[in-house]
Backbone bond lengths (Angstrom), bond angles and torsions (degrees), N, CA, C in turn:
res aa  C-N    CA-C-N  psi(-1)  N-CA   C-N-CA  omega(-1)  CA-C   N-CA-C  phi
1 X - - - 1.444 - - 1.532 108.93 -
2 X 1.034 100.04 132.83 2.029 118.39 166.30 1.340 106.45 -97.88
3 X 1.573 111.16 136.15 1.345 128.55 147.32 1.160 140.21 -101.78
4 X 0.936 146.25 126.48 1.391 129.96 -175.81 1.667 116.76 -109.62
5 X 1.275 139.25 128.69 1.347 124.27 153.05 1.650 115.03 -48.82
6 X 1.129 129.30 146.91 1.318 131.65 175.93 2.261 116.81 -97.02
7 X 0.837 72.13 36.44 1.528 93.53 168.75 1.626 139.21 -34.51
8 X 1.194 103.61 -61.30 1.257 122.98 -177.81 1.989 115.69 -84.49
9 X 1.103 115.90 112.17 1.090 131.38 169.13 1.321 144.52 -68.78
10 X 1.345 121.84 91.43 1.440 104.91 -158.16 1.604 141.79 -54.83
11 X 1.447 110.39 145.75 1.225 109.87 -148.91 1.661 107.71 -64.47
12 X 1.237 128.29 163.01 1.363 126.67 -167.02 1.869 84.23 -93.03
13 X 2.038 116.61 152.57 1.031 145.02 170.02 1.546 104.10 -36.93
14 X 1.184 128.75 -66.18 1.448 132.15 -163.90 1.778 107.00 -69.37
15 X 1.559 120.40 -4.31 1.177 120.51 -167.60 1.361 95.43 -102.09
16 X 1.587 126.89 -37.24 1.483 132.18 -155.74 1.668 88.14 -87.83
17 X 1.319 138.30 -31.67 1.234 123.98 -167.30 1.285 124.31 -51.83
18 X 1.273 141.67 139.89 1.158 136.46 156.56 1.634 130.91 7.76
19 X 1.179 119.95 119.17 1.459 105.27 170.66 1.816 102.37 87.19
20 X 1.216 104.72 -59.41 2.143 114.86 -165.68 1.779 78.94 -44.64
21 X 1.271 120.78 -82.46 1.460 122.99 -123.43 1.758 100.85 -66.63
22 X 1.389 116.31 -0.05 1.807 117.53 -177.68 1.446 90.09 -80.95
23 X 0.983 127.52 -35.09 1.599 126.70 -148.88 1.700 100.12 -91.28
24 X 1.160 112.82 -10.39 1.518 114.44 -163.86 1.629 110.02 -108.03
25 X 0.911 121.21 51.76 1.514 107.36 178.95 1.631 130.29 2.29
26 X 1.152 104.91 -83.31 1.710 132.01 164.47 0.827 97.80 -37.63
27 X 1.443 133.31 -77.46 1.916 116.22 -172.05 1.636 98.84 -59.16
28 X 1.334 118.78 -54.96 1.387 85.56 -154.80 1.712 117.09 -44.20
29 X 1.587 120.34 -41.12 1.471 116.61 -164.25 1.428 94.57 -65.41
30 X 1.485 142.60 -47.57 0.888 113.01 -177.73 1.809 138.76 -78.07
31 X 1.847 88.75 1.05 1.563 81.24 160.89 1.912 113.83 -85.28
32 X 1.573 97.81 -27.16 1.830 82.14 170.98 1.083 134.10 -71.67
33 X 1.461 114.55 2.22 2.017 131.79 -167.40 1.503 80.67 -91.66
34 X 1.697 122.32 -73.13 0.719 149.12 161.09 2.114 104.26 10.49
35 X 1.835 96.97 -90.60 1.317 89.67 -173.35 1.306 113.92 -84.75
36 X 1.002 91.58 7.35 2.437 91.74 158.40 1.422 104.49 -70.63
37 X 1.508 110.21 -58.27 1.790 91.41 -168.07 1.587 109.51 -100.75
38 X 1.141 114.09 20.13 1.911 115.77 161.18 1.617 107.10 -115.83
39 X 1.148 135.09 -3.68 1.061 136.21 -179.52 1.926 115.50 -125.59
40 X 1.246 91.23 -91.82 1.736 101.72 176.98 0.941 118.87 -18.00
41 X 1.724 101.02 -73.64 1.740 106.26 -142.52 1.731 93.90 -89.35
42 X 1.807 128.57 -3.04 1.485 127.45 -177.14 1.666 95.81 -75.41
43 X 1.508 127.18 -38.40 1.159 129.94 -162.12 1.651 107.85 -88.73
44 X 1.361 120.70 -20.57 1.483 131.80 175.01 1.471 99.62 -79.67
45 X 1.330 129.56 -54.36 1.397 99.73 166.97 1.736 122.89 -76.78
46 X 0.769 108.95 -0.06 1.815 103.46 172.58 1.390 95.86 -75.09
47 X 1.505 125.46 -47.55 1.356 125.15 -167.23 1.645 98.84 -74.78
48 X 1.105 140.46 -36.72 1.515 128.37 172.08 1.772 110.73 -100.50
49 X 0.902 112.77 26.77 1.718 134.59 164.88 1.818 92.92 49.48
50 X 0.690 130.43 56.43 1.768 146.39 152.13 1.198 102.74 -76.80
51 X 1.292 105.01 155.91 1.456 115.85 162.42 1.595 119.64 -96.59
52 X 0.864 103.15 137.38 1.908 116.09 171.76 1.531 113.49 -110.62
53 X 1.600 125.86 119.37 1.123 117.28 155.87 1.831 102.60 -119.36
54 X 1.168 109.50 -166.63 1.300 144.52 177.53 1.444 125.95 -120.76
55 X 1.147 143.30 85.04 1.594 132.42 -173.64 1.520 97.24 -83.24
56 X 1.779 105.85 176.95 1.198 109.33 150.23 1.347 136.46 -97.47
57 X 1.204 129.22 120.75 1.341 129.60 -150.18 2.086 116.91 -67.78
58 X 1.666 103.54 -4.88 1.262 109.48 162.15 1.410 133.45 -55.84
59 X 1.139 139.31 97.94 1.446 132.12 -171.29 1.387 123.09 92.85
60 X 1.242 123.81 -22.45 1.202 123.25 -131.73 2.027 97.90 -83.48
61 X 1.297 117.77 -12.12 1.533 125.54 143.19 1.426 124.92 -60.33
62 X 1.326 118.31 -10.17 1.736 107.03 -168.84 1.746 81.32 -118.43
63 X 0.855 128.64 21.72 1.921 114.67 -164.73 1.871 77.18 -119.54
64 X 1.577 120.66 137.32 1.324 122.56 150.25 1.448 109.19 -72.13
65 X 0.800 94.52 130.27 2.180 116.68 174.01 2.047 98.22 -52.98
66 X 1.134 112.24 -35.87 1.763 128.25 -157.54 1.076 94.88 -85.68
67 X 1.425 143.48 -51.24 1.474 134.58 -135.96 1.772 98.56 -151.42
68 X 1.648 115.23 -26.10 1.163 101.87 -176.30 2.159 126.49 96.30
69 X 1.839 80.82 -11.17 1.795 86.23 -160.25 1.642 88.11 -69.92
70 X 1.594 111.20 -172.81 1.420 105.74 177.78 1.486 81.04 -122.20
71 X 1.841 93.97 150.38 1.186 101.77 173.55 1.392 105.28 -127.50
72 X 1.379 127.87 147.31 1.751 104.51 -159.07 1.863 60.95 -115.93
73 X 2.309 87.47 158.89 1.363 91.45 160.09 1.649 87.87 -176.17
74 X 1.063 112.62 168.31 1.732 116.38 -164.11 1.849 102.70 -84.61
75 X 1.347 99.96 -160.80 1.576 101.17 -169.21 1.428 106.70 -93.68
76 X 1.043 138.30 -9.34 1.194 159.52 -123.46 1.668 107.33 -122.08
77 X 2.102 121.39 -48.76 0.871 138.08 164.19 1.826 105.54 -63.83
78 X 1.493 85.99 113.50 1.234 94.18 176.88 1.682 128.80 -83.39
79 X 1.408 104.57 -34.75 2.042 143.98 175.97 1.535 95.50 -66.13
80 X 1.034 131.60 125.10 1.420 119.94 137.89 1.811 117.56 -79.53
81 X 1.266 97.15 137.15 1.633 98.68 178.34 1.618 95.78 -127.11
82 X 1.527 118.39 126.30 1.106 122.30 169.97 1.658 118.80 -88.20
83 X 1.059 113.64 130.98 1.773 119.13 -175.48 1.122 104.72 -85.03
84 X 1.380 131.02 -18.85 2.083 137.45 178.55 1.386 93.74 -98.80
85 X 0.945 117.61 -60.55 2.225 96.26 -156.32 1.650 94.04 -117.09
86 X 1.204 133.27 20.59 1.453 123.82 178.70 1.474 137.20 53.74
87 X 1.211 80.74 2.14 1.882 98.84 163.98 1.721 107.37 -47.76
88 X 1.487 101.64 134.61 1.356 120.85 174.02 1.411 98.11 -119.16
89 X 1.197 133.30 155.27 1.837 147.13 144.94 1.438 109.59 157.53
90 X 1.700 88.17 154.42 1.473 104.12 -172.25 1.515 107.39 -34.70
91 X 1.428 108.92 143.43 1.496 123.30 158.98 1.468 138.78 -32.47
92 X 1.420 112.27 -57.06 1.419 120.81 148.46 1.319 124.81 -98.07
């Protein structure tokens, strides 16, 4: 199974047109990040029968993976330490 954070925002009309997206640095990488994880990598696992989802990329660092509790903690804490079920592991 694949996950994806849902991250990337689609690009506004006047950016995708012709010509706009060479001139733009920034959009362009994020239109090529972009059709890697809305395009590519959804059809690479269909073709090796994986699963692909999408989460929402809100919270999904402060939530323990084990139990679900939220654990708030800055950007900085790298460890997750759970205060309900004692789960320890890396952050991402």
């Amino acid at each position: 199974m694949i996950f994806v954070e849902d991250l990337i925002p689609p690009l506004p009309p006047e950016v995708r047109g012709v010509g706009g997206i060479g001139m733009l640095g920034k959009h362009t990488l994020d239109a090529g990040l972009g059709q890697f994880v809305n395009q590519i990598l959804p059809w690479v696992c269909w073709k090796r029968d994986v699963y692909y989802g999408k989460v929402d990329a809100r919270g999904t660092s402060q939530e323990c993976p084990d139990c679900g509790a939220e654990v708030r903690k800055d950007l900085s804490t790298r460890i997750h330490h759970c205060h309900n079920c004692g789960s320890t592991k890396p952050r991402d």
